[in-house]
C-alpha positions as CSV (number, residue, x, y, z in Angstrom):
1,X,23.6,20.6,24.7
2,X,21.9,22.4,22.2
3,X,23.0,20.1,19.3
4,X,21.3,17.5,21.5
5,X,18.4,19.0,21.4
6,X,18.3,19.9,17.8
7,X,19.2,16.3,16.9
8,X,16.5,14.9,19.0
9,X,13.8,17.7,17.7
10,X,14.8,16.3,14.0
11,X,14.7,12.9,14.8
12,X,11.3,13.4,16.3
13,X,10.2,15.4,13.2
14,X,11.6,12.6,11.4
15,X,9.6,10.1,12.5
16,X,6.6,11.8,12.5
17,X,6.9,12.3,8.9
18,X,7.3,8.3,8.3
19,X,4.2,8.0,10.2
20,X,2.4,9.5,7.9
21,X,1.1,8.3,4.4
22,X,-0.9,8.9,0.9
23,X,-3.5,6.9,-0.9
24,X,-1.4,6.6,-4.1
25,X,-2.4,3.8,-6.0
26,X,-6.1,2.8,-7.3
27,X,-7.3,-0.7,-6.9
28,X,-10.1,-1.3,-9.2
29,X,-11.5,-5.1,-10.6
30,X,-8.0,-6.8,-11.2
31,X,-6.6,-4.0,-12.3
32,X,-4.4,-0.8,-10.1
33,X,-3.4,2.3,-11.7
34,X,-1.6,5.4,-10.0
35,X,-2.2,7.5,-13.3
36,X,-5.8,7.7,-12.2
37,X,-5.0,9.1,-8.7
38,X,-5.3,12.9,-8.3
39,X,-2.0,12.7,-6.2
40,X,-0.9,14.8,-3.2
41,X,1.7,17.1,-2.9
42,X,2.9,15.0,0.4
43,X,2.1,13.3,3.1
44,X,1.3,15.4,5.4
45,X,-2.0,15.2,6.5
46,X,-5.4,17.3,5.8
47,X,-7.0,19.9,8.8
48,X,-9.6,21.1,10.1
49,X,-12.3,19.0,9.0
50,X,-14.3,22.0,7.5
51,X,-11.4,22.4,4.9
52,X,-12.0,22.4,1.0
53,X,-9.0,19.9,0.9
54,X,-10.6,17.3,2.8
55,X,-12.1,16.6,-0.6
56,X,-9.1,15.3,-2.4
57,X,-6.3,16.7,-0.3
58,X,-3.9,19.9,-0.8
59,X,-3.5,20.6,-4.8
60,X,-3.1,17.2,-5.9
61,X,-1.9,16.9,-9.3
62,X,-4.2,16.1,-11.9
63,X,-5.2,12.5,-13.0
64,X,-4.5,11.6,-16.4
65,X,-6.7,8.6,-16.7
66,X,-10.1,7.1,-15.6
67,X,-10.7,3.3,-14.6
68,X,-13.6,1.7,-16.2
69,X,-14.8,-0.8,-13.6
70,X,-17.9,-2.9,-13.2
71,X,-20.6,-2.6,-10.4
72,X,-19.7,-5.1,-7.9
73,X,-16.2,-5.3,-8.8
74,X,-13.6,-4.5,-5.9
75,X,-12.4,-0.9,-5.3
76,X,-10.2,1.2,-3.4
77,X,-6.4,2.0,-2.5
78,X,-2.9,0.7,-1.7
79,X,-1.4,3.4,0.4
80,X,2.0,4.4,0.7
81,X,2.8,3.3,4.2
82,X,0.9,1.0,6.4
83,X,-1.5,2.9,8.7
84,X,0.2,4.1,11.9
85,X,-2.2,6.0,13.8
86,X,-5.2,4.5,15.5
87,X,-8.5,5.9,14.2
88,X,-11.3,4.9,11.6
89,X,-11.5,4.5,7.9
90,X,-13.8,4.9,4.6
91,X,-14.0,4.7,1.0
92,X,-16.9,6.9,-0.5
93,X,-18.0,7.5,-4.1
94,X,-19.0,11.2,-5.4
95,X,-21.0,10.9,-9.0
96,X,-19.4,13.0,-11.3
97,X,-22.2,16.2,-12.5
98,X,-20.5,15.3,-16.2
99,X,-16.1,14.4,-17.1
100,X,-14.8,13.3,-13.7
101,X,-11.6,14.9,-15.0
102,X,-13.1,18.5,-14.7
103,X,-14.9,18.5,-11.5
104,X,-13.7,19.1,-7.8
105,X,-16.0,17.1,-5.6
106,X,-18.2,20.0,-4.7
107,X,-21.7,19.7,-3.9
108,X,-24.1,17.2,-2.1
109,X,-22.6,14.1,-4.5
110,X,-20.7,11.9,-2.2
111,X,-22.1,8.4,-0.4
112,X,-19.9,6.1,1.8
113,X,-19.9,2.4,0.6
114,X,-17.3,1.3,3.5
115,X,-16.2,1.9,6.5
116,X,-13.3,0.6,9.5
117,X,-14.2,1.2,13.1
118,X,-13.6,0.8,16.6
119,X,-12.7,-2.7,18.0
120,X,-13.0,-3.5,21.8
121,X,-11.1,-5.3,24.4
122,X,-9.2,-3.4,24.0
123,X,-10.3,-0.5,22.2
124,X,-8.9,0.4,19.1
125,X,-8.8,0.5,15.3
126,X,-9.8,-2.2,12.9
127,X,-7.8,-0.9,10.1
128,X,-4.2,-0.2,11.6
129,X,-1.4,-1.7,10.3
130,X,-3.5,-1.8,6.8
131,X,-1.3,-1.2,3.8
132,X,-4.7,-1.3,1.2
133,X,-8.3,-0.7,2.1
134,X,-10.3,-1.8,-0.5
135,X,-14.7,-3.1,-0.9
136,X,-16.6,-3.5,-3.6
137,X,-19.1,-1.2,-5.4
138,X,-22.6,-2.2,-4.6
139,X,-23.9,-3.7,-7.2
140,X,-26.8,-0.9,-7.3
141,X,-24.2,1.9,-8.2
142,X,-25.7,3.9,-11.0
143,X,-23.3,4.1,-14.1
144,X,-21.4,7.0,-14.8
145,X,-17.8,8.7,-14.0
146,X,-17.0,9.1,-10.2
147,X,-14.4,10.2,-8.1
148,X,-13.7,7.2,-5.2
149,X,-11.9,8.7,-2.2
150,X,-10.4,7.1,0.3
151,X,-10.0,8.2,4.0
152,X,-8.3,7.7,7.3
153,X,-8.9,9.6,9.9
154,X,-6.0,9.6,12.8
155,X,-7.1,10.7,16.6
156,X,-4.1,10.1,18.3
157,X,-3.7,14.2,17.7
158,X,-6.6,16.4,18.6
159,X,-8.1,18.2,16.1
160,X,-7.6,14.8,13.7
161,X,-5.4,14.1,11.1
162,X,-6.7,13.2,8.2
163,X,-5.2,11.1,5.3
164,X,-6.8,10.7,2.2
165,X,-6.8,10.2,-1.8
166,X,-9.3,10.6,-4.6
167,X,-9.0,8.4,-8.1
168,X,-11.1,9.0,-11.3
169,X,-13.1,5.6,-12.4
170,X,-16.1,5.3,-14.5
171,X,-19.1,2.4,-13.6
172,X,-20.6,0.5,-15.7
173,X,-23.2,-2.4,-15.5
174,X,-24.7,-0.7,-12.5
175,X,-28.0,-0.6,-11.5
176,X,-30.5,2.5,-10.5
177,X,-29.4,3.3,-6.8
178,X,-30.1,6.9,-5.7
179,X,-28.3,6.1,-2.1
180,X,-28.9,9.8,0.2
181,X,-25.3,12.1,-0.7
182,X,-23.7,14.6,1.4
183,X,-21.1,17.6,0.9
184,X,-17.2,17.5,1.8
185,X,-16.6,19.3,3.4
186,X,-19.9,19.7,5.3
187,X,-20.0,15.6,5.7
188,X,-18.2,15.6,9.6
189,X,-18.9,18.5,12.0
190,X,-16.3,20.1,13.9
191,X,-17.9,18.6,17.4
192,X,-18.5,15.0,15.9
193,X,-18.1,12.6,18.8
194,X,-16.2,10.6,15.9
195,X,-13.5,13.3,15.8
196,X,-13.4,14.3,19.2
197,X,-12.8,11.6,21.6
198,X,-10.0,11.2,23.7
199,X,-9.1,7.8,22.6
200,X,-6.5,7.3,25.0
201,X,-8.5,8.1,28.4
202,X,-12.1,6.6,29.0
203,X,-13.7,3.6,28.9
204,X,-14.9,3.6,25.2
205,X,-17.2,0.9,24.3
206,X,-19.4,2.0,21.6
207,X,-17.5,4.5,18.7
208,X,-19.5,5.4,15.6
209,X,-17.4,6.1,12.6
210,X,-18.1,9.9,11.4
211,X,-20.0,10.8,8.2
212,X,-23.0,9.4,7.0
213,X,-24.3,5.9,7.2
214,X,-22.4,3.0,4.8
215,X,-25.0,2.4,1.3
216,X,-24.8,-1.0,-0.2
217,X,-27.7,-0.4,-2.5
């Protein structure tokens, strides 16, 4: 009986584990890349939201190249798994403060330029079963070096999971946008209607994806 139980506790732990997933490689113009990805250790995923890892995840290793790509040209990832876990989405951009390569995402740099929300009738998740999430960067983005990071966050767990990735990309032919910027962490509170609903007793008809409006310049 005990082996029973042991065999079922690792199958469980099994299949949590291929539930979960990275963003691992960079989508950028006609172009992908994984040497621009700041990759994570694994994939198991990032919490509490007030982390420092919910920049970039836990000690990703370093990137060892940054994608030029136009304003306006598509961005974002292909992730290593297809998205399991019902809950919403977003790709933001942080501006670099000088060499994307030597900076950690602190401080008030970050904007959101997409986001996947909450689908009624029944409720749920626009962006499960996704392998890639991927927009384009407005065309107002100011030029420079910028970490994009992607982002999923999964309720099906309370406090969230989150999965996400960072790359290293430089813009060019942008514009003169200054959209509003925010901190991660410091971008989600702990109490965020976003992050705390029970999505799996009410009757949700309005869900507002956490974090700060989407900018498209």
């Amino acid at each position: 009986m005990k082996f029973a139980t042991s065999f079922f506790g690792l199958v469980a732990i099994a299949q949590s584990a291929s539930a979960h997933y990275i963003f691992n490689t960079l989508i950028a113009g006609n172009e992908t890349s994984t040497a621009a990805v700041r990759v994570a250790q694994n994939n198991s995923p990032v919490k509490p939201v007030t982390s420092l890892d919910m920049r970039c995840n836990t000690n990703p290793s370093a990137a060892t190249e940054t994608v030029t790509v136009s304003a306006g040209d598509t961005i974002g990832f292909k992730l290593s798994a297809a998205i399991f876990h019902e809950g919403p989405a977003a790709i933001y951009l942080g501006k670099a403060p000088g060499r994307v390569g030597d900076w950690d995402g602190s401080g008030d740099n970050w904007f959101k330029i997409a986001e996947w929300g909450a689908e009624y009738n029944p409720f749920g998740f626009t962006d499960l079963g996704m392998s890639e999430l991927t927009t384009t960067i407005p065309l107002n983005t100011s030029c420079g070096e910028y970490l994009v990071r992607g982002e999923q966050i999964a309720l099906h767990n309370l406090p969230p999971e989150h999965y996400l990735g960072c790359a290293q990309i430089k813009v060019v032919n942008g514009g003169s946008g200054n959209p509003d910027k925010v901190s991660i962490p410091g971008y989600i509170s702990p109490n965020d209607p976003g992050v705390t609903i029970d999505i799996y007793n009410g009757d949700h008809t309005n869900y507002t994806v956490p974090g700060p409006a989407v900018w498209r310049g």
